[in-house]
C-alpha positions in Angstrom: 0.0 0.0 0.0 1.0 3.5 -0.2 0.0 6.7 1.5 -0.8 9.8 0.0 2.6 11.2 -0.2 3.7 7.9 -1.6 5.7 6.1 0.5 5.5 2.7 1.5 3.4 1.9 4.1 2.0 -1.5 6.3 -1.3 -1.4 8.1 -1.0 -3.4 11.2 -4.5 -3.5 13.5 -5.9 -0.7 12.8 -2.6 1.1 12.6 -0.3 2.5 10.1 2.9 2.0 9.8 5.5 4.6 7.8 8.9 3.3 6.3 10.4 6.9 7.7 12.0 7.0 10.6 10.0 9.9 11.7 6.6 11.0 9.9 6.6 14.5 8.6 3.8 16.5 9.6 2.2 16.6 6.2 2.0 12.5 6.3 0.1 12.8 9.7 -2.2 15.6 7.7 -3.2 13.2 4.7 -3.8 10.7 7.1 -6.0 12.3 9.3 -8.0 13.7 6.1 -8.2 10.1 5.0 -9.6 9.3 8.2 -12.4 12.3 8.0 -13.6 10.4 5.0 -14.9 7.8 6.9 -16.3 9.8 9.3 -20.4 9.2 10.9 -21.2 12.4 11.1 -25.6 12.3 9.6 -26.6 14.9 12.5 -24.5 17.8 12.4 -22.5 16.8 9.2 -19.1 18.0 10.3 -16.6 15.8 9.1 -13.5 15.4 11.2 -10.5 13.2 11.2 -7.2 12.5 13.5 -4.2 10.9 13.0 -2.3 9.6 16.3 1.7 9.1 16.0 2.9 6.6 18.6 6.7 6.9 19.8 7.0 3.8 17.9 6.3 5.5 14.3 2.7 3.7 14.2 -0.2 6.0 13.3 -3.5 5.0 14.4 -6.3 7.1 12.2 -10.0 7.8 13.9 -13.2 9.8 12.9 -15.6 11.5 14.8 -18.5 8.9 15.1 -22.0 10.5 16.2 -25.2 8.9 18.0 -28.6 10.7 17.7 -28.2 11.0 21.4 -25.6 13.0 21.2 -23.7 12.4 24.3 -22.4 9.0 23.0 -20.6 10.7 20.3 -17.2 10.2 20.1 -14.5 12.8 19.0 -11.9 11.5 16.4 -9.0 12.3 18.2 -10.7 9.8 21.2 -11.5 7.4 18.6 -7.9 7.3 17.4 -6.4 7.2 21.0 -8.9 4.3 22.2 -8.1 2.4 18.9 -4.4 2.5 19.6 -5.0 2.1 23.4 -6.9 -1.0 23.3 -4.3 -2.5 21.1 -1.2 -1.7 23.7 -0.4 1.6 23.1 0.9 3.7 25.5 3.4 5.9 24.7 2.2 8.9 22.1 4.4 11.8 20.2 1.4 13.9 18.1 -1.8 13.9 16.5 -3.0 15.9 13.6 -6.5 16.9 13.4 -8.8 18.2 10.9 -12.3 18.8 10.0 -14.8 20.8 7.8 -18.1 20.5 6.5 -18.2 18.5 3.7 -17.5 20.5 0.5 -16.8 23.7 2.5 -13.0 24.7 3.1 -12.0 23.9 6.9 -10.4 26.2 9.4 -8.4 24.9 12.3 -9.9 22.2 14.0 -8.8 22.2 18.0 -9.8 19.7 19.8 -12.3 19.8 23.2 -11.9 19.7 26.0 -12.9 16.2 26.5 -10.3 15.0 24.1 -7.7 17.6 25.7 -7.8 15.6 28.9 -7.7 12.3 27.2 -4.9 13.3 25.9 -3.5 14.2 29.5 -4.2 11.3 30.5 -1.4 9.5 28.3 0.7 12.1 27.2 3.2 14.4 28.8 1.7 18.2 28.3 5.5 19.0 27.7 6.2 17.2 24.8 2.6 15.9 23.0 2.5 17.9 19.9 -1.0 18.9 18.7 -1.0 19.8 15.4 -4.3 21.5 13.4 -4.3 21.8 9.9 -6.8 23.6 7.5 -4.8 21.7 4.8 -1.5 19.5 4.4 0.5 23.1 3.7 -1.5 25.1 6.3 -1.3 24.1 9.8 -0.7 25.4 13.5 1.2 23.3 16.1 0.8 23.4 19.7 2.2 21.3 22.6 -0.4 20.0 25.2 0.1 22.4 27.6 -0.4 25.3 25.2 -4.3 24.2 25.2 -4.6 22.3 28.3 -2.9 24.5 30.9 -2.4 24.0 34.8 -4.1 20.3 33.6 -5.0 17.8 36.1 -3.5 14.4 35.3 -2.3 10.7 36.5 0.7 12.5 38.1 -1.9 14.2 40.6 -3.4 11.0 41.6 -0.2 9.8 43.1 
């Protein structure tokens, strides 16, 4: 298979696995657009999409998934993080995220709240990298505690 950038790549349980040592931040782009494609999204019909770098070099794509009870909707960037969690993953470098409506141009796509403090939960604020993109060219990167500051995490539990 190959990506959108065309390199070689291996899918591996829901993962993706890049031939470069480290993934540009265009490849984690592409990937979360490819991921927006397959996005649930019949009630609001904003499209978004996430791509999760582990420190190994895997990427694990999600989409935002809604429920016409709305609460048990489900964010991309969680989708992404529970996918790669529930297959051993603990250990996380960056996302990228995106989303639009579909045939509209996107702006920057930040994620909630909710999916701030997932993110808190395994990363650390000093070094995650959260990267929003309005197109593979045109992005914004932030580290963790840029948008979650003063964050409450597994290091306050202790």
């Amino acid at each position: 298979d190959e990506d959108c950038t065309g390199d070689r790549v291996s899918g591996q349980k829901g993962a993706v696995t890049m031939d470069s040592q480290k993934n540009k931040a265009t490849d984690l782009i592409r990937l979360a657009y490819e991921a927006q494609k397959r996005s649930y999204s019949p009630y609001s019909g904003f499209q978004t999409g996430a791509a999760l770098e582990t420190a190994g070099g895997k990427v694990y794509q999600g989409c935002n998934i809604e429920n016409a009870g709305y609460t048990p909707s489900n964010c991309a960037e969680r989708t992404a993080f529970f996918k790669a969690v529930s297959e051993g993953e603990r250990s996380f470098t960056r996302i990228a995220v995106v989303g639009n409506y579909p045939g509209k141009p996107g702006d920057y796509c930040a994620p909630c709240g909710v999916c701030r403090q997932v993110m808190r939960e395994f990363c650390d604020p000093e070094t995650f990298e959260i990267i929003i993109a309005r197109g593979p060219e045109d992005y914004k990167s932030f580290l963790l505690k840029e948008l979650l500051p003063e964050s409450f995490g597994p290091d306050d539990l202790v």
